[in-house]
C-alpha positions as CSV (number, residue, x, y, z in Angstrom):
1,X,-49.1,-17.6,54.4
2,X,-49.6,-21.4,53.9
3,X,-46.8,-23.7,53.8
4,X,-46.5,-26.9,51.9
5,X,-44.3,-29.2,54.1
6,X,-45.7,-32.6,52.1
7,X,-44.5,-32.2,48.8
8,X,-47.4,-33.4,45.9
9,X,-46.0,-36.7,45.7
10,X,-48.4,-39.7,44.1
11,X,-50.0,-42.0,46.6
12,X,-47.3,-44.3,47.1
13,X,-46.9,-47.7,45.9
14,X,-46.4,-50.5,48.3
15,X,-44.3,-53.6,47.5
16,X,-42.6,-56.4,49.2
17,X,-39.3,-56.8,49.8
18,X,-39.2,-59.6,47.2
19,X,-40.9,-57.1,44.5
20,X,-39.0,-54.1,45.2
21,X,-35.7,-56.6,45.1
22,X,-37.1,-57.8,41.6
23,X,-37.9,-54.5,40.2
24,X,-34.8,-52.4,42.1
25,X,-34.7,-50.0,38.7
26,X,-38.6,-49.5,38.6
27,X,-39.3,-48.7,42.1
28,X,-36.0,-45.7,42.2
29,X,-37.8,-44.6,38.4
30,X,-41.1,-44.0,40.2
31,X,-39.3,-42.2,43.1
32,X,-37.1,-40.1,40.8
33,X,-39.2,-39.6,37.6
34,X,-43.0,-39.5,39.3
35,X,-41.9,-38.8,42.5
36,X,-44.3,-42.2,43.8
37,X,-42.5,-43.6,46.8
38,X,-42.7,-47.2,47.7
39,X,-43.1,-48.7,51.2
40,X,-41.2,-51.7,51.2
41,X,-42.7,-54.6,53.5
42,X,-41.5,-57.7,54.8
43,X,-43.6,-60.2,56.6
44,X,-46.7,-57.7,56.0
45,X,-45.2,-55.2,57.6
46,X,-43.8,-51.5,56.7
47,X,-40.1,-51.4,57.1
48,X,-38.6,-49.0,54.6
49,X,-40.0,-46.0,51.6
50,X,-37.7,-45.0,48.8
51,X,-37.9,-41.4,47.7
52,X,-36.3,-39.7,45.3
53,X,-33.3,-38.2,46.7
54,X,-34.0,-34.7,46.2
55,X,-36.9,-34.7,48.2
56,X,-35.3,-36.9,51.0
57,X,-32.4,-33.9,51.3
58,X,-35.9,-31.3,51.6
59,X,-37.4,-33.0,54.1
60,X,-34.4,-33.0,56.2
61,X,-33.4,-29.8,55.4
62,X,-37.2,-28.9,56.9
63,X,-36.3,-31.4,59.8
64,X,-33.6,-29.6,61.2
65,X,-35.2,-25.8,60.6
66,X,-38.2,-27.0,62.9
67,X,-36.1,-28.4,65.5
68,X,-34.1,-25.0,65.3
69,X,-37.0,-23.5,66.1
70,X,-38.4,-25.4,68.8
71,X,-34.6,-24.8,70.3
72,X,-35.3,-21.4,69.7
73,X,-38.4,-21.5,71.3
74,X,-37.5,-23.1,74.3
75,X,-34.6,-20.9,74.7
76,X,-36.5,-17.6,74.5
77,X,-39.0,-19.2,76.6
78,X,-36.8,-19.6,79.5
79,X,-35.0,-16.3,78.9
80,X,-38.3,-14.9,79.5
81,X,-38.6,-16.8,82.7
82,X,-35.5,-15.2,84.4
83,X,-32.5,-16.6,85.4
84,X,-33.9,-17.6,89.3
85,X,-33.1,-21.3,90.0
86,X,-31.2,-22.0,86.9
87,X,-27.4,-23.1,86.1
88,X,-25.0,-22.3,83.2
89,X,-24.4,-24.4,80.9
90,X,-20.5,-25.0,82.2
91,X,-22.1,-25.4,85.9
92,X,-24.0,-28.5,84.1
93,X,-21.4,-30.0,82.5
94,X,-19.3,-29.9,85.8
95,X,-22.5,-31.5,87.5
96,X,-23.0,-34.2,84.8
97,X,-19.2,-34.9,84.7
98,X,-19.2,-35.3,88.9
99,X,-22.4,-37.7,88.6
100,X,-20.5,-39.7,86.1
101,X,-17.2,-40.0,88.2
């Protein structure tokens, strides 16, 4: 099964901060109607991309699922390596909280 993780936004529009300032309502139009995002620039350089909201709460929402599963993944990984040489998770705590003192 293939995944889309990149929704089919537009290739997005790039402005400068001084454009984007100028045109506020135009640049969150294109992100909400057209779903365009625009980089924002300052001094030639890439600071900032408005999206629509909606797809900023996706791509977070598919944010935290992967690193779920690369927790996951690392926790069935060491389960599968036995528990030889390793420390709970309270004898850690009283280790960090002795190295801090």
């Amino acid at each position: 099964m293939y995944i889309c993780y990149i929704h089919c936004m537009s290739e997005p529009v790039i402005a400068s901060m001084a454009e984007v300032r100028s045109h506020l309502a135009d640049v969150l139009d294109r992100a909400r109607r057209d779903d365009t995002p625009t980089i924002i620039t300052r001094r030639g350089k890439q600071e900032a991309v408005v999206i629509d909201i909606h797809e900023y709460q996706r791509l977070s929402r598919l944010a935290e699922q992967a690193e779920e599963s690369w927790l996951n993944g690392l926790a069935d990984e060491a389960e599968s390596e036995g528990t030889a040489g390793s420390v709970s998770l309270e004898e850690m705590a009283a280790l960090l909280r002795a190295h801090h003192a």
